[in-house]
N, C-alpha and C positions, 0 to 999 in steps of 0.2 A: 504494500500500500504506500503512494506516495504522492503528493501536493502536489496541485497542478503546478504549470512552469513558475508562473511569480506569486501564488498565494495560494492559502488555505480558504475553500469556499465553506462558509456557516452559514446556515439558515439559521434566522433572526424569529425566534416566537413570538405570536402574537399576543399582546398584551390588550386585554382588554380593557384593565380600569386601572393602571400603573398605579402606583403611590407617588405622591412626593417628591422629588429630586432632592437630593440635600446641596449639589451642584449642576449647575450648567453652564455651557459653552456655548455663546450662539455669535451670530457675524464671524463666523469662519471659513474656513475650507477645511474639509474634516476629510483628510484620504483615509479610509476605510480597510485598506489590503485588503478586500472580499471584491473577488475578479465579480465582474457585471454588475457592482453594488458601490464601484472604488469611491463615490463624493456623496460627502453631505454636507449642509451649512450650519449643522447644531449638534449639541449630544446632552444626555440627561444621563446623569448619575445618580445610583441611589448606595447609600454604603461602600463598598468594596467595589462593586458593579456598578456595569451600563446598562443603566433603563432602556435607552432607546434614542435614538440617531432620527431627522427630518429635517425639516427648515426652519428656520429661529422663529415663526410665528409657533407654528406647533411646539417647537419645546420650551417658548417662553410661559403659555396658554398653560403648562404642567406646573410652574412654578408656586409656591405660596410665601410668607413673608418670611420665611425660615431659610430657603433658599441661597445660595449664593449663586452668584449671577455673576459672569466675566464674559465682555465683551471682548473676540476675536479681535477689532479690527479689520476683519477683512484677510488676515493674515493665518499661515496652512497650521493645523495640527495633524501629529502624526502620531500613533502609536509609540510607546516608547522603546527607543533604542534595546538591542539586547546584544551584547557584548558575547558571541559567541564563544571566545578563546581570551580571557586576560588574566592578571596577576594582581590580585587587591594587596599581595605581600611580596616579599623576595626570598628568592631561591636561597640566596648565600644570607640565610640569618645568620646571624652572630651571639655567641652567648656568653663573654666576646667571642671567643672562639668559634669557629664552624666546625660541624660534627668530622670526626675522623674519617675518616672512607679505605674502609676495611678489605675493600673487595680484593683488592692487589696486594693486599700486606702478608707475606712468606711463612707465618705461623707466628705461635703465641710470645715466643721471646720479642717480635719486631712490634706485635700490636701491646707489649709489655713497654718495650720502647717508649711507643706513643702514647700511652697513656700516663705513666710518668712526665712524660715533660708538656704535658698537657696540665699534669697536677702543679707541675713548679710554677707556671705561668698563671693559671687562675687564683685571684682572688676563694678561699676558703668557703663553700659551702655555695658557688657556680658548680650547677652541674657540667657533668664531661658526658658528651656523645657521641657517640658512632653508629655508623649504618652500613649494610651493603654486607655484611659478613656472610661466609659460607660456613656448611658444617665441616669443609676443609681446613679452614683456617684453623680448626681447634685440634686438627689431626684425630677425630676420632671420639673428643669427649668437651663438652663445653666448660669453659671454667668455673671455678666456684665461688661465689659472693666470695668468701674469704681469700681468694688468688686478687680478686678486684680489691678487697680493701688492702692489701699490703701494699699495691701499687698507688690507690689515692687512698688515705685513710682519713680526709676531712672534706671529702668530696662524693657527692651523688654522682652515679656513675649507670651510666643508662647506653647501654648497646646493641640495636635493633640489626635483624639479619637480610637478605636483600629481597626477600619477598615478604619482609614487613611482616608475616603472620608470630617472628618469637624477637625477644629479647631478653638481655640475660644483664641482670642488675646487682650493683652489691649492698652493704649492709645498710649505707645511708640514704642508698636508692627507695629499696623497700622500705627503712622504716616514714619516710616521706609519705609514703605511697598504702600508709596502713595495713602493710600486706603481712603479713605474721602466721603461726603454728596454726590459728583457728580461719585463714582465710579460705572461706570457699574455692572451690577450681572455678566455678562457672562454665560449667561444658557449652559447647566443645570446647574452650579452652583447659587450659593445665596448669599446675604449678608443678614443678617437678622440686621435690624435696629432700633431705638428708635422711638417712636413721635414724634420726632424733623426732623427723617428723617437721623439721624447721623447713623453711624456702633456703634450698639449694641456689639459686642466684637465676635460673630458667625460667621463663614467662613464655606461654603459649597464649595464643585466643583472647580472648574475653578479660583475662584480671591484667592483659597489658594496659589496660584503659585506666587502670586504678595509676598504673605510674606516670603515666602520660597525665592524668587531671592533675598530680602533684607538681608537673614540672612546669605544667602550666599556670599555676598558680605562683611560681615564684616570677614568672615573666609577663603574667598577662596585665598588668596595670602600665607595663611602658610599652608592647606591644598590639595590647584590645586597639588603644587609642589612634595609633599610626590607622589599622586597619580600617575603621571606626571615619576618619576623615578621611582615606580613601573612597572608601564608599559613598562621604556625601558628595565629594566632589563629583562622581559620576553621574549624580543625580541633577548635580550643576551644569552638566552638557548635555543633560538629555536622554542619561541612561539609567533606567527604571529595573534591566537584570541582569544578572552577570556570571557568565560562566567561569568560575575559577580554577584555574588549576593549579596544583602545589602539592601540600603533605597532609599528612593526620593532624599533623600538630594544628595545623589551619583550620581545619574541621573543627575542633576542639574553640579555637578561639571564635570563629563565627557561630557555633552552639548557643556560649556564653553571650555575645556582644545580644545574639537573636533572642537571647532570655531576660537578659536586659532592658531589651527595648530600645537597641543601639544600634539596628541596621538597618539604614534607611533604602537600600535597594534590595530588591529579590534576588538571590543568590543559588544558585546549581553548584555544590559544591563536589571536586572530583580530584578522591585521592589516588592511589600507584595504582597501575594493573598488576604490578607483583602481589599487593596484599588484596587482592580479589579478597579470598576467605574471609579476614576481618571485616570488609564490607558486607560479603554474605550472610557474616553471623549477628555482625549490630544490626542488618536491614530486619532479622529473622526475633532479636529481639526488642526492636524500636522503631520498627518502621520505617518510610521513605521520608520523613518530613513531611512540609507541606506548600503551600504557595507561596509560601516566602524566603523559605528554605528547604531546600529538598536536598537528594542523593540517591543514588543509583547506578552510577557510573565510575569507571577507572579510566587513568590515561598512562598508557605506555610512552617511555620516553627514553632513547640511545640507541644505539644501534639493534639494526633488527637482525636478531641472530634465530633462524628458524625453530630449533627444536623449544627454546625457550619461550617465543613468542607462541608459540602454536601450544602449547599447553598452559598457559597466560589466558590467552583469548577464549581456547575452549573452555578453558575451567571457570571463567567468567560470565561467558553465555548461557554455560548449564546453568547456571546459579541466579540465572536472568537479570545478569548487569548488562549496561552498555556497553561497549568499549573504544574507546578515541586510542589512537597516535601518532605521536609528533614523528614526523617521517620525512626524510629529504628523500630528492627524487633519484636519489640509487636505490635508494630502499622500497620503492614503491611497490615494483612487481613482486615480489617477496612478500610485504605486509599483505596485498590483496590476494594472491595465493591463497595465503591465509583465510583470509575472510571469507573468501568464496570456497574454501574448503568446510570451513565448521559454519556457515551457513547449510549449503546441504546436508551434512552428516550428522546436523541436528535437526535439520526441516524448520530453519528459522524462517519462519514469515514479516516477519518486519523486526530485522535488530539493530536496524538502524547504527551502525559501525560507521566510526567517523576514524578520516582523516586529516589531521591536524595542519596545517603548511603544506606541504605537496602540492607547491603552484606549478609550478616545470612538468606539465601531467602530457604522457605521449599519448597521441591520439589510439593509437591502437589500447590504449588503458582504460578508454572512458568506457567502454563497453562490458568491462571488468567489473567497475564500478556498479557500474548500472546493476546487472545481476545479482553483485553481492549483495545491494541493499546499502551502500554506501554514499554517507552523507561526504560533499565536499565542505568543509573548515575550513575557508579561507581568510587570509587578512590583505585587505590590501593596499595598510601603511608598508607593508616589506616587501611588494613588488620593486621597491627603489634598489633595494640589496641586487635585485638578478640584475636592475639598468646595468649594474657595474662590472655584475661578473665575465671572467672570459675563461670557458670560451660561452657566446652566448646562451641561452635558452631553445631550447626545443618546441615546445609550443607553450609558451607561459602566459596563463592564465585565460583557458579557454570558455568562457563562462558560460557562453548562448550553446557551444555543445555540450556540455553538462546540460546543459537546460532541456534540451531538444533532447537529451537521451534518457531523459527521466533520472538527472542524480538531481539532488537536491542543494543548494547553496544556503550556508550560513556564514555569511561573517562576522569578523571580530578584528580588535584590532593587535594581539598580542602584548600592548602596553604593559608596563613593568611599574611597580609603584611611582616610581620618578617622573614617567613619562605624564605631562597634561594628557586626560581623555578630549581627545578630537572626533567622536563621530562624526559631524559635518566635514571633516578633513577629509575621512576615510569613505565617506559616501563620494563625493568629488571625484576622489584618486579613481575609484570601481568605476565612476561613471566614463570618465576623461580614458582609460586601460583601454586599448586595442589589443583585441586578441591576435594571433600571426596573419589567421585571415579574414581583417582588418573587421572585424563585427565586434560592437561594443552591447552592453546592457541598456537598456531600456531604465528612466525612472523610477517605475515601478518595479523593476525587476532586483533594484540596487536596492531599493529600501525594504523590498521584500526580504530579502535575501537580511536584514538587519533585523526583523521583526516577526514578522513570520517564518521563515527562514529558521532564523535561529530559537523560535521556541519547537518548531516541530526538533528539531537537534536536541532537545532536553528531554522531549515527548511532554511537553507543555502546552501543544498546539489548540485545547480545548479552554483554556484559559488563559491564555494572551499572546498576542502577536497581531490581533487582529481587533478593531473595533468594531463592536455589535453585541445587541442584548445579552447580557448574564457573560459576558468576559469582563476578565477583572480592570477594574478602569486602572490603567498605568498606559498616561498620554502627555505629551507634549505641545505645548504652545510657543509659535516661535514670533521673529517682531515684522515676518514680512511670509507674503506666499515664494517662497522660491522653486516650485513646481514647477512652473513652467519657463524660467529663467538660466540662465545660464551656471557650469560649477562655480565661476564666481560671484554671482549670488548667493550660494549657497554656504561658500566660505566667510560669506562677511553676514552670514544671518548671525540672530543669537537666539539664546534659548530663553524666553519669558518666563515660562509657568512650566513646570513639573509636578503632574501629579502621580503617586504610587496609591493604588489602592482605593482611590476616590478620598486623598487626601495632599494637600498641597506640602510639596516635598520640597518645592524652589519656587522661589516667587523675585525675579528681577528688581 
């Protein structure tokens, strides 16, 4: 199953005797993304939702003296932006230190090394981290809290393995972390323990969370806040949801920020494809979230090396995640392989498998595409990267064939915390991009691709991306129609009004 070329078509219920608006929007131009339905000059909102879309007489004639009332101008509102691919935090956190990366370290004397002069250098009672280990690196047997405390003995010491499902902590770690002689396993996860009955220093599953909420709590009061203005700011350009990608640890902080009352855009958040299981198991005891914050999905990221990817992705899809990765275009035919391998061998009907970056896509690929059921993820603030490269591009950035072959287009813009959110930038760029043969996107098809587009990419497509009755109102007001004007119109628009949820989120 998949979206027609530039939008999701919704049939709009008919309301017989509406209630109330608590807002409305009239003297506008209301692009709609609902192909045969795309203009209206009004919208009425009630709560979280859109009542109903017409002409400013009719949704003014809904209003009562409770009402808020904001006059368009004359000028376009759009659905709000949805940030396919970004980064509300950074890869290289620092605690100060960056976690160790274990994957290449030659056995336990080397990562005994590193962890010692990780202790000399941190301030007392900074945790130390590392990821990526194998059960190689311990030759056989993982070490024990007491092998960690001799090496930091006034240090929480937390070392996660490369599929994320164990870590293996020492005495200051766990006592952080509550974890003791009486802590449940929580199956499926483990504690793997001594003779005594004590925690051995092994974390499987489920009670890794216990360490992970402690170490978050020594960081979340300087890091909640970065995250925290991240996300109004996107709210300040226009962008109402955001696909994040990053770690656990992230997850953990947008949990909190969202229990708070501290995230002001709607968030898809998506931790590793190595720790599939840990997603399968908190989905299985917490659910998917909900419209503000959801989960469901992992994203792969490094080189694709078949035998691991392919047991990644399957053990992912059994487990009914999505799955995204970040892929350069050596790796393309490899990763879709893939895809269109454990699509058949499961009899996936819509799993919606994304590809991250992989603009460079060879024509003979898109048909690949097409059958596996893969979404294109593209960004197209980083089309400037291939201007430069040499030797040229192959076919870069074919958008109207993807279109025509039934893949589906979401973009995003890749943005890194540092970087200003430029939607209007990044819509421009997509519009102005010549494919090799010379066919560009359509209007519609670019802003599709930013809003409808990318909520079908979350499997959000029934509650936003589109305006019309009973979707959730998250819409944009800008200071001028730039529809039918030129990119640079569109680059020197601004963004008036932001509303999330049928709630004013930026007001100019």
């Amino acid at each position: 199953m998949r979206p027609p070329a530039w939008c999701i078509l919704i049939a709009a219920p008919l309301l017989a005797a509406p209630p109330a608006p608590t807002l409305i929007v009239v003297n506008a131009r209301v692009w709609t993304g609902i192909e045969g339905r795309a203009w209206a000059d009004a919208l009425a909102i009630a709560g979280d939702r859109i009542l109903v879309l017409g002409s400013s007489a009719e949704i003014r004639s809904l209003a009562n003296s409770s009402t808020t009332v904001v006059d368009g101008a004359g000028a376009l509102v759009t659905p709000g932006f949805n940030d396919a691919h970004i980064h509300l935090s950074a890869f290289n956190r620092v605690n100060p230190l960056p976690p160790i990366f274990l994957r290449f370290v030659r056995g336990p004397s080397e990562a005994a090394e590193r962890i010692r002069a990780y202790a000399a250098q941190l301030p007392e009672g900074n945790w130390i981290l590392g990821e990526a280990w194998t059960d190689a690196l311990w030759q056989g047997a993982p070490p024990s809290r007491q092998w960690l405390d001799r090496l930091a003995p006034r240090h929480p010491v937390w070392l996660t393995n490369a599929d994320g499902d164990a870590g293996i902590a020492n005495s200051a770690a766990l006592r952080a972390a509550g974890i003791g002689r009486a802590t449940p396993d929580e199956p499926p996860g483990a504690i793997l323990r001594d003779a005594a009955g004590e925690p051995a220093g092994l974390i499987r599953g489920g009670p890794m969370w216990r360490v992970e909420a402690a170490l978050l709590d020594s960081r979340f009061a300087r890091e909640g806040p970065a995250v925290e203005r991240r996300a109004a700011a996107l709210v300040r350009a226009g962008i109402t949801s955001a696909q994040h990608n990053n770690s656990w640890y992230d997850f953990l902080i947008l949990q909190r920020l969202y229990r708070e009352a501290r995230l002001p855009v709607r968030v898809y958040a998506i931790p590793p494809l190595p720790a599939w299981r840990r997603l399968r198991d908190y989905i299985a005891a917490h659910g998917r979230g909900d419209t503000w914050l959801h989960w469901g999905g992992v994203k792969g990221f490094g080189a694709i090396v078949e035998r691991d990817y392919y047991r990644w992705i399957s053990g992912a899809a059994q487990a009914g995640l999505q799955v995204m990765v970040h892929v350069g275009e050596d790796g393309l035919p490899t990763l879709l392989a893939i895809y269109d391998c454990v699509r058949q061998e499961q009899h996936l009907a819509d799993p919606r498998f994304r590809i991250e970056h992989g603009h460079d896509l060879a024509a003979a690929l898109i048909p690949v595409m097409a059958r596996a059921g893969v979404i294109a993820s593209w960004q197209p603030p980083l089309l400037a990267q291939f201007d430069r490269r040499r030797p040229a591009p192959l076919n870069l950035f074919p958008c109207r064939a993807l279109l025509a072959a039934g893949v589906p287009l979401a973009f995003g813009s890749d943005a890194q915390p540092e970087d200003p959110p430029a939607p209007l930038e990044s819509l421009a760029t997509a519009l102005e991009r010549a494919a090799p043969d010379g066919s560009r996107l359509t209007f519609d098809e670019a802003l599709c691709a930013y809003t409808a587009g990318a909520a079908w990419a979350e499997f959000a497509e029934k509650d936003k991306g589109t305006l019309a009755p009973g979707m959730l109102a998250d819409f944009v007001l800008f200071d001028r129609d730039f529809s039918r004007g030129s990119t640079g119109a569109i680059r020197q628009s601004r963004v008036r009004l932001t509303v999330v949820g049928g709630r004013v989120a930026y007001r100019e």
